[in-house]
C-alpha positions as CSV (number, residue, x, y, z in Angstrom):
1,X,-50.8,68.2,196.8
2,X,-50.3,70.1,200.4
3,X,-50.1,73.8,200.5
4,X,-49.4,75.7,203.8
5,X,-52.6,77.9,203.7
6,X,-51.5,80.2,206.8
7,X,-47.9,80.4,205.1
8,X,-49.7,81.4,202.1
9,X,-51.4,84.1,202.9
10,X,-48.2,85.9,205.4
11,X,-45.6,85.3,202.1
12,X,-44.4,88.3,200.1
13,X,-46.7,89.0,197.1
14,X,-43.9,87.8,194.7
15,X,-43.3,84.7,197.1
16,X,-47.0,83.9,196.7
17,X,-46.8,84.4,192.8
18,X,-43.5,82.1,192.9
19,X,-45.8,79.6,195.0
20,X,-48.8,79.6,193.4
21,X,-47.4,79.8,190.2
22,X,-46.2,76.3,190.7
23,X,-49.3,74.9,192.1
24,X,-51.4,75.7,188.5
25,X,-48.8,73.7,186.9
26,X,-49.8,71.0,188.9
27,X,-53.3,71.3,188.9
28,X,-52.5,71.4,185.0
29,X,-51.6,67.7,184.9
30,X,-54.7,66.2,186.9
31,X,-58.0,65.7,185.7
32,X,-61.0,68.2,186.0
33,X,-62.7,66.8,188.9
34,X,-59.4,66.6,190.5
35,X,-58.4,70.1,189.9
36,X,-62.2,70.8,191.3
37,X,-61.7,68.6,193.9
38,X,-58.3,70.2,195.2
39,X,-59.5,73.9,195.0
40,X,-62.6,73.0,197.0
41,X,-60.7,72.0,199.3
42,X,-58.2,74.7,199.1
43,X,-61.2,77.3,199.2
44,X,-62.2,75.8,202.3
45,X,-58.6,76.1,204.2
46,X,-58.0,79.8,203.1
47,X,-61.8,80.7,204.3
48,X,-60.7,78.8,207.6
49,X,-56.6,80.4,207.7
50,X,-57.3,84.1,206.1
51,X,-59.3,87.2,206.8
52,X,-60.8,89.0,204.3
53,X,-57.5,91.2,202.7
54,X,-55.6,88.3,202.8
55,X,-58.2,86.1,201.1
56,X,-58.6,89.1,198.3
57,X,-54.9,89.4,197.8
58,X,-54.5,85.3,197.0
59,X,-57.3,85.8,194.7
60,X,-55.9,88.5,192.9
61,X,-52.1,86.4,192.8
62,X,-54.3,84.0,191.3
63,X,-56.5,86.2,188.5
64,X,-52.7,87.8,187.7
65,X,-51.9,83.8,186.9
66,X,-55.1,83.1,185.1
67,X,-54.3,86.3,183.0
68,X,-51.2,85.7,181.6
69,X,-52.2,81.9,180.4
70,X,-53.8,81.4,176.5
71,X,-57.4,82.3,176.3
72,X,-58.6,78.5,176.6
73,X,-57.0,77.6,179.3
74,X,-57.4,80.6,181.3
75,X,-61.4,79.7,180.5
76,X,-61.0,76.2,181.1
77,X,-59.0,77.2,184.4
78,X,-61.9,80.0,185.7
79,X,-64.8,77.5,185.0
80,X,-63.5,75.1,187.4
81,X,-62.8,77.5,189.8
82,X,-65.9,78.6,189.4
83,X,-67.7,74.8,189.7
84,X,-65.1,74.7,193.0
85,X,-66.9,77.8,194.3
86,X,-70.6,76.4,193.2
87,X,-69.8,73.2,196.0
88,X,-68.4,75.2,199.1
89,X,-71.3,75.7,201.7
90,X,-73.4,78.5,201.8
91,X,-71.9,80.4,203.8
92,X,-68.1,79.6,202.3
93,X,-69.7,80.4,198.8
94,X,-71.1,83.8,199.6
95,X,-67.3,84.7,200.9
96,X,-65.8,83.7,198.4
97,X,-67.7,85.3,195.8
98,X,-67.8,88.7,197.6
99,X,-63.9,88.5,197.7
100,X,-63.4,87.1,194.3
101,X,-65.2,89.9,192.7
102,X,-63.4,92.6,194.4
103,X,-60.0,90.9,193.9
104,X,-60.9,91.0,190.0
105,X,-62.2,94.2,190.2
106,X,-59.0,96.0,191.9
107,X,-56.6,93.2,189.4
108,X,-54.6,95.0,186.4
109,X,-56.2,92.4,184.8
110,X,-60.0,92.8,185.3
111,X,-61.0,93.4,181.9
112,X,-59.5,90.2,180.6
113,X,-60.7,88.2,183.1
114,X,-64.2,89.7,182.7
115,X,-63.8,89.5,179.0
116,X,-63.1,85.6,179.7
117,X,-65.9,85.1,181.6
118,X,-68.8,85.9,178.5
């Protein structure tokens, strides 16, 4: 799958939405470790192509995604983000959890997504 990280994170939020939207229906039809895999990797190219608000407002396109799909595969879908995020170098991995959490903290969706992560 190719994604234009630096024309990610310059689109319209409801461009990105349209976008991304269509990239978890594709990660829906690969396996686990290739869904891991591909957001490792993904991780990695919007560390390297965003700043910090930019990185934060994919993340919260994404938790709005997560949010509106059933509870088990929104779970299914945050634990392997969350495996992605647990093999991204150090210094990637601290980034990327300092955004994450304030992207689901400033979502419309935070208390789902927390509620989803017990």
């Amino acid at each position: 799958m190719s994604l234009d990280v630096k024309q990610l994170v310059r689109m319209s939020p409801e461009e990105r939405e349209r976008l991304m939207g269509q990239v978890f229906s594709q990660l829906m039809t690969m396996s686990r470790e290739q869904v891991v895999s591909t957001l490792v990797e993904f991780l990695k190219q919007l560390s390297a192509a965003a700043n910090d608000d930019q990185y934060k407002e994919v993340c919260k396109t994404n938790v709005g995604i997560i949010a509106r799909l059933p509870d088990a595969t929104a779970k299914q879908v945050i634990q392997m983000r969350l495996e992605a995020q647990s093999r991204l170098p150090p210094d990637l991995r601290e980034r990327d959890q300092r955004v994450l959490t304030k992207a689901i903290q400033e979502s419309p969706y935070s208390s789902r997504i927390m509620s989803l992560l017990k």
